[in-house]
N, CA, C and O atoms as CSV, one atom per row, in Angstrom:
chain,resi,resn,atom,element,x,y,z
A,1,UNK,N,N,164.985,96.112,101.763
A,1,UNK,CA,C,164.040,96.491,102.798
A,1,UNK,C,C,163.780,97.996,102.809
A,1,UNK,O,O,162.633,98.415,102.966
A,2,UNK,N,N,164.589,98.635,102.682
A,2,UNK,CA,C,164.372,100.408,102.744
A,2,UNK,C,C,163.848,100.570,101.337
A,2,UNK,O,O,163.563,101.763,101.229
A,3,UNK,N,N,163.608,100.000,100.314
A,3,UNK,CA,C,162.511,100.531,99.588
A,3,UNK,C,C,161.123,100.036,100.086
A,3,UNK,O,O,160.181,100.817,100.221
A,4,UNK,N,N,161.046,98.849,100.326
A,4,UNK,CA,C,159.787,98.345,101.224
A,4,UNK,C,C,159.270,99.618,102.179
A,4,UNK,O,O,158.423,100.403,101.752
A,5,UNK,N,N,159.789,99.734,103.352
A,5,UNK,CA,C,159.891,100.813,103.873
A,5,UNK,C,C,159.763,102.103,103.758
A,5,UNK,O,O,159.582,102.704,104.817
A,6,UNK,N,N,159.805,102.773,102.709
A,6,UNK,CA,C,160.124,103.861,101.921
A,6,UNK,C,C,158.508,103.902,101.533
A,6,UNK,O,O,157.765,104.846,101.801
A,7,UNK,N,N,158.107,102.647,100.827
A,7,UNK,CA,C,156.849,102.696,100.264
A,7,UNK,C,C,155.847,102.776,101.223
A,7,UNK,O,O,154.857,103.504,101.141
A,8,UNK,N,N,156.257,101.620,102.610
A,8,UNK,CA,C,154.562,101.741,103.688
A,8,UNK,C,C,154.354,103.066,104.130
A,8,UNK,O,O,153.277,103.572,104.448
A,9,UNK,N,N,155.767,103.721,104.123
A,9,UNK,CA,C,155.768,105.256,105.120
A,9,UNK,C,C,154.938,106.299,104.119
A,9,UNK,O,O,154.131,107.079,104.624
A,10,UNK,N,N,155.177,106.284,102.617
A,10,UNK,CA,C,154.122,107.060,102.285
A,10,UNK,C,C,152.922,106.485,102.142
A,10,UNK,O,O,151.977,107.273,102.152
A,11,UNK,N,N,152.657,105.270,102.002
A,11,UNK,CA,C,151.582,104.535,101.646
A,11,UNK,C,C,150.763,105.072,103.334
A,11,UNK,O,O,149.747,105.755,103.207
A,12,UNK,N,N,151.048,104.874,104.225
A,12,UNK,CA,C,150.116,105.576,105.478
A,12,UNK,C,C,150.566,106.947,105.833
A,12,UNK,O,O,150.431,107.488,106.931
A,13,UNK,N,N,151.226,107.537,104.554
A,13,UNK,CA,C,151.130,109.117,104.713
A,13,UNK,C,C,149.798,109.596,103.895
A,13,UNK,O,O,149.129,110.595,104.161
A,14,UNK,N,N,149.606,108.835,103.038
A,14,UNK,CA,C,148.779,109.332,101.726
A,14,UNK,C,C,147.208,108.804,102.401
A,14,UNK,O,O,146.218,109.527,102.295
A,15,UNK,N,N,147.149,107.201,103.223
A,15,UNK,CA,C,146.057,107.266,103.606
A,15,UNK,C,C,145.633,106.350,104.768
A,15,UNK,O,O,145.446,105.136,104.691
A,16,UNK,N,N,145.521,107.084,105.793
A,16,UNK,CA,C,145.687,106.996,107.572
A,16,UNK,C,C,145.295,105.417,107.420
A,16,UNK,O,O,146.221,104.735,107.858
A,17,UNK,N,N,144.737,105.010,107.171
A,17,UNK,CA,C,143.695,103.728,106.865
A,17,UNK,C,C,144.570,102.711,106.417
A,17,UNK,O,O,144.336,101.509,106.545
A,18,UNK,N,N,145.308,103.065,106.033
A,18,UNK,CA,C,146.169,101.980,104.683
A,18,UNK,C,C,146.487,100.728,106.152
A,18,UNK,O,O,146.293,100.885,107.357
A,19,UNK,N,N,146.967,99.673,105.475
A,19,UNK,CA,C,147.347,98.803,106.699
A,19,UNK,C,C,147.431,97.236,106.007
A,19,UNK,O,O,146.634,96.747,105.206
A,20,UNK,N,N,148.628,96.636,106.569
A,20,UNK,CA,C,149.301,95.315,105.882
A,20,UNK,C,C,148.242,93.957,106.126
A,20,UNK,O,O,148.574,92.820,105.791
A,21,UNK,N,N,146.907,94.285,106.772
A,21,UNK,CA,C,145.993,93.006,107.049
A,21,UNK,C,C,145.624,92.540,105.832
A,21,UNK,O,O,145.128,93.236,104.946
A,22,UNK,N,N,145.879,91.239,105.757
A,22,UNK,CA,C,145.117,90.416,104.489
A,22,UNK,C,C,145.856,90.968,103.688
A,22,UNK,O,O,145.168,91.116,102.678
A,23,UNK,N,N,147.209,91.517,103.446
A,23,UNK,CA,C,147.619,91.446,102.069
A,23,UNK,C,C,148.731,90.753,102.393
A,23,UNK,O,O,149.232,90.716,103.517
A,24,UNK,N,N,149.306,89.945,100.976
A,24,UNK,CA,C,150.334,89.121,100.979
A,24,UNK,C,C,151.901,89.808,100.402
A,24,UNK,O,O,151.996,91.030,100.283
A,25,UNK,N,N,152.514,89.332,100.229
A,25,UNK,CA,C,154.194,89.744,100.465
A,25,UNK,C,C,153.903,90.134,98.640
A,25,UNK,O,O,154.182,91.260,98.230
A,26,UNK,N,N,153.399,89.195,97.806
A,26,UNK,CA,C,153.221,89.295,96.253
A,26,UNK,C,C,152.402,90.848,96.074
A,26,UNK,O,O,152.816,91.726,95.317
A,27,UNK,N,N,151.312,90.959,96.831
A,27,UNK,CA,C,150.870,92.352,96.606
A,27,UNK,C,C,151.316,93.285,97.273
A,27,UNK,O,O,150.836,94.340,96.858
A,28,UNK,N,N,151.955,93.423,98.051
A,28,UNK,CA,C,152.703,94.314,99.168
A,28,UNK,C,C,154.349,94.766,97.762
A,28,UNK,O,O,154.761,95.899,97.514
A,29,UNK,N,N,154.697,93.894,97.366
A,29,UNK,CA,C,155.959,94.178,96.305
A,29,UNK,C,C,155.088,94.506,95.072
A,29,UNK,O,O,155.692,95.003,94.122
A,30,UNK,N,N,153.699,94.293,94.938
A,30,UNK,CA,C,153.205,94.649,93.129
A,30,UNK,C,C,152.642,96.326,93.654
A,30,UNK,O,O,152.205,97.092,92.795
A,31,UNK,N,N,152.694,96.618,94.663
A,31,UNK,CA,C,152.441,97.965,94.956
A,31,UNK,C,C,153.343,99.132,95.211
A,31,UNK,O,O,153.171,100.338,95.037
A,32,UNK,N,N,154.602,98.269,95.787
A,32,UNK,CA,C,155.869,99.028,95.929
A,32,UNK,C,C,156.481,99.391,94.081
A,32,UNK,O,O,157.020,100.398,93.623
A,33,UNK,N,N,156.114,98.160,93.459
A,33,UNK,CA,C,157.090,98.457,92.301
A,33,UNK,C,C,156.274,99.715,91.516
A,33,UNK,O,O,156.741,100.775,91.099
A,34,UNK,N,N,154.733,99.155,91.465
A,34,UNK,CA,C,153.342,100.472,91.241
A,34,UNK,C,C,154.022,102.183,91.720
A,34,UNK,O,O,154.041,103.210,91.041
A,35,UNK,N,N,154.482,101.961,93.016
A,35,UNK,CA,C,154.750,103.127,93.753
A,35,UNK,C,C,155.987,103.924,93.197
A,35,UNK,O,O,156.056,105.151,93.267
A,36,UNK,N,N,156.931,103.149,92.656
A,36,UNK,CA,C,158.216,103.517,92.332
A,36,UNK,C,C,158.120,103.608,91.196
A,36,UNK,O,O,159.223,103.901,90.733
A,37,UNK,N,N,157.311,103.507,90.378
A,37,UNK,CA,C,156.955,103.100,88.419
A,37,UNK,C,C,156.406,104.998,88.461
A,37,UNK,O,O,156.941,105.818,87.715
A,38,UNK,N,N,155.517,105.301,89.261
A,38,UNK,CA,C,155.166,106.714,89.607
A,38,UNK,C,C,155.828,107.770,90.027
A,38,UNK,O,O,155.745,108.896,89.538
A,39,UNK,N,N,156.785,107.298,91.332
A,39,UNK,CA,C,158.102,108.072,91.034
A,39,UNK,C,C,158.988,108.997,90.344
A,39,UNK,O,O,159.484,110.118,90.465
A,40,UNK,N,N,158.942,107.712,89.343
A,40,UNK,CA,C,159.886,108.240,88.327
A,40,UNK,C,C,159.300,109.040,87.374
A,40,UNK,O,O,159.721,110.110,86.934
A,41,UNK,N,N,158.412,108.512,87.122
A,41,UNK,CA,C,157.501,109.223,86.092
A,41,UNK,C,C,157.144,110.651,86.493
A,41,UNK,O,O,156.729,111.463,85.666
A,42,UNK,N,N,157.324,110.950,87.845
A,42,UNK,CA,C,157.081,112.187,88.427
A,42,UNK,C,C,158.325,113.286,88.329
A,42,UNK,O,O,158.301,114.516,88.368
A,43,UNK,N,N,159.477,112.297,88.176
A,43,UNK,CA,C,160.371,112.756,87.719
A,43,UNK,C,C,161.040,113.430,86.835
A,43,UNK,O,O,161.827,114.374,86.914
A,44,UNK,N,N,160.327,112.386,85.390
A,44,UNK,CA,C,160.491,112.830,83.751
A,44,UNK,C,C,159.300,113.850,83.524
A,44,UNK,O,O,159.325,114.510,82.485
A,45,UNK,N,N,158.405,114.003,84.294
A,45,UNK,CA,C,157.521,115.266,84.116
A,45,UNK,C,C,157.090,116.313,85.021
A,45,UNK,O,O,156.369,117.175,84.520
A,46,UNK,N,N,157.444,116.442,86.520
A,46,UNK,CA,C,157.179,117.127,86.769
A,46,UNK,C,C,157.788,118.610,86.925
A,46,UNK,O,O,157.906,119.209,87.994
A,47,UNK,N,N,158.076,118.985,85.918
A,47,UNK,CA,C,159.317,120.488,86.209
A,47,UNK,C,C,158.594,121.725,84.886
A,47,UNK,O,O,158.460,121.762,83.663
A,48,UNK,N,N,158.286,122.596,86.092
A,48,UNK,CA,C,157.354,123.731,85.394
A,48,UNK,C,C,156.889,124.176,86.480
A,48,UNK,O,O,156.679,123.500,87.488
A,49,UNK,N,N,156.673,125.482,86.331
A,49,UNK,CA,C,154.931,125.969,86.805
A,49,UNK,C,C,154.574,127.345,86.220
A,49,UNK,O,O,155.350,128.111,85.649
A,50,UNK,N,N,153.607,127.479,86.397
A,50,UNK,CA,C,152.753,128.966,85.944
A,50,UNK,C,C,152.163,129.979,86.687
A,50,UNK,O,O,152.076,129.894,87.912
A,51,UNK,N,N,151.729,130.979,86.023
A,51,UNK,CA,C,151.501,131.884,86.739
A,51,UNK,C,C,149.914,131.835,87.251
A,51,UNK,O,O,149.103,131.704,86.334
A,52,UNK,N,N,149.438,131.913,88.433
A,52,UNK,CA,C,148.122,131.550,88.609
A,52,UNK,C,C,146.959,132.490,88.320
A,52,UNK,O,O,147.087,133.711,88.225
A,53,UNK,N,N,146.199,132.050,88.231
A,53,UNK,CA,C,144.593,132.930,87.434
A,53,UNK,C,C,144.721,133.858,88.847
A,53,UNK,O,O,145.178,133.741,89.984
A,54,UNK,N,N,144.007,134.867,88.005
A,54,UNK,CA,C,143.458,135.955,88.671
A,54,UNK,C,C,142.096,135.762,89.813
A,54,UNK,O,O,141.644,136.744,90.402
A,55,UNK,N,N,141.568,134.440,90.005
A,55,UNK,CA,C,140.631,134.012,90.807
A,55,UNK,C,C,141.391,133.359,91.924
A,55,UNK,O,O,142.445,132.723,91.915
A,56,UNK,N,N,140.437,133.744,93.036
A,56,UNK,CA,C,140.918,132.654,94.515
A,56,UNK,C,C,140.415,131.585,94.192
A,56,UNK,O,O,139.498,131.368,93.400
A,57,UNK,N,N,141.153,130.734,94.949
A,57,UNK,CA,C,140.786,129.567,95.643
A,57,UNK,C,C,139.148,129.500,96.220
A,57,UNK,O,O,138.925,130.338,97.095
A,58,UNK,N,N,138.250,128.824,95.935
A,58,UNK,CA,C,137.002,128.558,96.480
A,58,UNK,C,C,136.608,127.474,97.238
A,58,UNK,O,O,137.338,126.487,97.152
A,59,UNK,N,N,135.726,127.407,97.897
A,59,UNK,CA,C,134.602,126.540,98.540
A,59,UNK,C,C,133.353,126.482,98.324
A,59,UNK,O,O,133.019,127.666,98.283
A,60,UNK,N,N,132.533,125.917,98.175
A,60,UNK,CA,C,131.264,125.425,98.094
A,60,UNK,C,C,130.424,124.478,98.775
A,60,UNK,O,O,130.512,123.262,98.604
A,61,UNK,N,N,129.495,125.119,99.654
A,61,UNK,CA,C,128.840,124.237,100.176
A,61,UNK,C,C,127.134,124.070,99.121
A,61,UNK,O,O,126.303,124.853,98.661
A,62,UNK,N,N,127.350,122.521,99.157
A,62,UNK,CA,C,125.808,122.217,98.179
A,62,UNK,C,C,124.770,121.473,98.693
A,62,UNK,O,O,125.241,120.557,99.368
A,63,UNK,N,N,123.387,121.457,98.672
A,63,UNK,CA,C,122.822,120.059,99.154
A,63,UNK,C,C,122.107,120.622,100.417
A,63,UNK,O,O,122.183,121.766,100.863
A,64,UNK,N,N,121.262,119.368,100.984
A,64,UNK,CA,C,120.738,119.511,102.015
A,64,UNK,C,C,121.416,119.357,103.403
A,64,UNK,O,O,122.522,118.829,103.517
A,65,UNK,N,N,120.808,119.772,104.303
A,65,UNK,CA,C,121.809,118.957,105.647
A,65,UNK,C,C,121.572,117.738,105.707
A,65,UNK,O,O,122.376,117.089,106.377
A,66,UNK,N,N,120.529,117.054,105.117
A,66,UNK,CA,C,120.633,115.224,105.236
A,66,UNK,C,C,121.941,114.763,104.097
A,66,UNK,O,O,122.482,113.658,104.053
A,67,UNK,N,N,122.197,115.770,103.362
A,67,UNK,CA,C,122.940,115.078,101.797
A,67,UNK,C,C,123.677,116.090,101.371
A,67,UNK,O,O,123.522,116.584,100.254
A,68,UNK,N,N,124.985,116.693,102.649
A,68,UNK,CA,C,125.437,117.752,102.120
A,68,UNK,C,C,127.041,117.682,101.461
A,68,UNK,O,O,127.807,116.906,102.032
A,69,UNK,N,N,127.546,118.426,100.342
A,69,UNK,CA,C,128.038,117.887,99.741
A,69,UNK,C,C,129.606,119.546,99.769
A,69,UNK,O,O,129.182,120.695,99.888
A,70,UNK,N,N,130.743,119.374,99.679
A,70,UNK,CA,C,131.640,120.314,100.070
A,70,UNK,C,C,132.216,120.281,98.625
A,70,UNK,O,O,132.648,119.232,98.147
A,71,UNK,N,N,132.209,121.437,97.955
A,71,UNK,CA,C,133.014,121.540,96.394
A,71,UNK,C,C,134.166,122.298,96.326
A,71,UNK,O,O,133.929,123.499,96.196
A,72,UNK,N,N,135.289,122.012,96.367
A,72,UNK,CA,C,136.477,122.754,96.868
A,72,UNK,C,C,137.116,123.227,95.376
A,72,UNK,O,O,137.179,122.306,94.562
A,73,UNK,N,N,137.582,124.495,94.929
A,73,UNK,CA,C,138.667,124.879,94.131
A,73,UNK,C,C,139.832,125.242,94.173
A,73,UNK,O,O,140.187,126.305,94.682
A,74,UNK,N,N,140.508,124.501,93.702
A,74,UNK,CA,C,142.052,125.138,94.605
A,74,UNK,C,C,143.077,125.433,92.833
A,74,UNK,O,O,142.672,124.797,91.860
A,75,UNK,N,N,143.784,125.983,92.731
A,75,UNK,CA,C,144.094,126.297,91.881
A,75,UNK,C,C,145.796,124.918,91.767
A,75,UNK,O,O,146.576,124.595,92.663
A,76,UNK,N,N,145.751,124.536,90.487
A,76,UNK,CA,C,147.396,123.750,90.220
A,76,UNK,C,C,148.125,124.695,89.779
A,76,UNK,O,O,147.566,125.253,88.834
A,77,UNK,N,N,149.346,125.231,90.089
A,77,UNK,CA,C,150.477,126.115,89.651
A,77,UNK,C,C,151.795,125.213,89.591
A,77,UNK,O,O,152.921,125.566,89.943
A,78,UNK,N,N,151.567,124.468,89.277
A,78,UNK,CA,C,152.789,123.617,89.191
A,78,UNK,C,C,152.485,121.747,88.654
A,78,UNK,O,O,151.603,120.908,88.838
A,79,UNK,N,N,153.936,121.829,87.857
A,79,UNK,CA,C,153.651,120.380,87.278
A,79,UNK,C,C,153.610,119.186,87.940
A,79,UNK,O,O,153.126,118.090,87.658
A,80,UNK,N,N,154.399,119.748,89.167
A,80,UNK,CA,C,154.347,118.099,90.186
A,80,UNK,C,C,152.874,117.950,90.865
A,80,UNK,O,O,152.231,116.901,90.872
A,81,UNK,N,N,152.309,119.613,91.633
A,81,UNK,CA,C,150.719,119.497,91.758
A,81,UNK,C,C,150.132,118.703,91.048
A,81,UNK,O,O,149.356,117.856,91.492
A,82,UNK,N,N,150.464,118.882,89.617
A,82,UNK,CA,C,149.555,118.332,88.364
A,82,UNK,C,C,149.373,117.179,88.444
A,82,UNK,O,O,148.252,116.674,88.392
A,83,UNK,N,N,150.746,116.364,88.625
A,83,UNK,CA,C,150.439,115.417,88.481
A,83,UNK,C,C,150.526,114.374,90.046
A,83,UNK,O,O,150.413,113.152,90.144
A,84,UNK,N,N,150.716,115.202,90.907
A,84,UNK,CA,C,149.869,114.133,92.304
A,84,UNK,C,C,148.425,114.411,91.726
A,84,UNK,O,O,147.812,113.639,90.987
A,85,UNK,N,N,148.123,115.241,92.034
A,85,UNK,CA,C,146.473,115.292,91.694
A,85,UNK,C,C,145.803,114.604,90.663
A,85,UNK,O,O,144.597,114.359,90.706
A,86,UNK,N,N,146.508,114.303,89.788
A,86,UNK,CA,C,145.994,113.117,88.666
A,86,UNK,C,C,146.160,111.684,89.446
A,86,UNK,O,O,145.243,110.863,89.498
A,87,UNK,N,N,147.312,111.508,89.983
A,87,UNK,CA,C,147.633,110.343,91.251
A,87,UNK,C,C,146.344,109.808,91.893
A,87,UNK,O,O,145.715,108.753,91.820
A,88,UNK,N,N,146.170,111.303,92.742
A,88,UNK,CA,C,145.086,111.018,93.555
A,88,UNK,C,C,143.523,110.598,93.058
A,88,UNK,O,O,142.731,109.971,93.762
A,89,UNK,N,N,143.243,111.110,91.608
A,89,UNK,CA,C,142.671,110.954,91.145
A,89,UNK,C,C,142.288,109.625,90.773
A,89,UNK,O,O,141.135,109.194,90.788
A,90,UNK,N,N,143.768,108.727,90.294
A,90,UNK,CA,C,143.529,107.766,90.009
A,90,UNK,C,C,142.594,106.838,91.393
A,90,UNK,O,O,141.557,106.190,91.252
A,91,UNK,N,N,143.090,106.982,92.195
A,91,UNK,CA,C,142.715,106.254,93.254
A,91,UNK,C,C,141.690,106.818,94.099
A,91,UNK,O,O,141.420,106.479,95.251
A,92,UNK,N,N,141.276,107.507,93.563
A,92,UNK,CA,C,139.450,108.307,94.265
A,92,UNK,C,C,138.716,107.019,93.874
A,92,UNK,O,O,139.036,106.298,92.928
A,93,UNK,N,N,137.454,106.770,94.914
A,93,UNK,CA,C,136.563,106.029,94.897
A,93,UNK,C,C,135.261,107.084,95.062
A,93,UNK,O,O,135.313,107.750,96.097
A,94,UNK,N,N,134.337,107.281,94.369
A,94,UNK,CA,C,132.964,107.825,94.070
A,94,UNK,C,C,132.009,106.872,94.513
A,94,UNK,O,O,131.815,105.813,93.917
A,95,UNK,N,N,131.148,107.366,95.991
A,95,UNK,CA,C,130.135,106.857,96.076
A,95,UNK,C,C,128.661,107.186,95.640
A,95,UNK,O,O,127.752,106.394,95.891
């Protein structure tokens, strides 16, 4: 149970929304094991970091006010950054 547990607490840390309706006990454990398969893997690679560019951090605003669009730069200095952000990546939806 405390890995179960372990997993919903970040699973509605990562996204306010998340929530156990309509899913079954089979996908609720094929997501925990998903969750812990990443883990580790965060483990065997994330140890490093670098020295950061000589540029800030940016923002960008683009677009109209009917269709406006926010372009953010933030700089990765580190390997675990690296690779949540590939994480997150995986699981971006583009409308």
């Amino acid at each position: 149970m405390n890995d179960l547990i372990d997993f919903l607490r970040a699973a509605k840390e990562e996204d306010d929304a998340f929530s156990l309706s309509g899913r079954t006990v089979g996908s609720r454990r094929r997501r925990m094991v998903e969750w812990h398969r990443m883990l580790r893997q965060c483990d065997l690679v994330c140890v490093g970091s670098w020295d950061e560019h000589p540029l800030p951090d940016v923002e960008y605003n683009a677009g109209s006010e009917d269709n406006r669009a926010i372009w953010r730069f933030k700089q990765i200095k580190t390997a675990d950054e690296h690779f949540k952000d590939g994480q997150r990546m995986r699981h971006c939806v583009v409308t």
